[in-house]
C-alpha angles and dihedrals in degrees: 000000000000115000114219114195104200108196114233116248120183098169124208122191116217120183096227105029098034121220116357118183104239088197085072096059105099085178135024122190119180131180111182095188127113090349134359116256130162121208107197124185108208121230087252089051105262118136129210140175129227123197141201116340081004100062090038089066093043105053088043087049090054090040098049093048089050091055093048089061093211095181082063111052093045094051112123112220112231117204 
């Protein structure tokens, strides 16, 4: 029996910086006042900021794949 390992991409379009893999991101801070901006740690431990439309995306994208509960929903059931 052969083990595939199939790597985790939860995409996220931004206008400025083009498609980020939200599945990557081990932290996400967001302050929305007085300007957006998104501070993501990198699963390597990088860490980079996003600003304006950017950060906004960002931060729905994250949002949005939260409320889906995805871990859920694939879950196998073992009886």
């Amino acid at each position: 029996m052969h083990i595939i390992s199939v790597p985790t991409v939860f995409t996220c379009k931004t206008p400025n910086v083009g498609w980020l893999n939200l599945a990557q991101i081990r932290q996400l801070q967001f302050r929305e006042i007085p300007n957006p901006v998104a501070v993501v740690t990198w699963h390597n431990g990088n860490t980079e900021n996003f600003f304006g439309d950017d950060a906004t995306a960002i931060m729905e994208s994250w949002l949005e794949s939260s409320n889906n509960n995805y871990r859920s929903k694939n879950r196998r059931n073992v009886s």
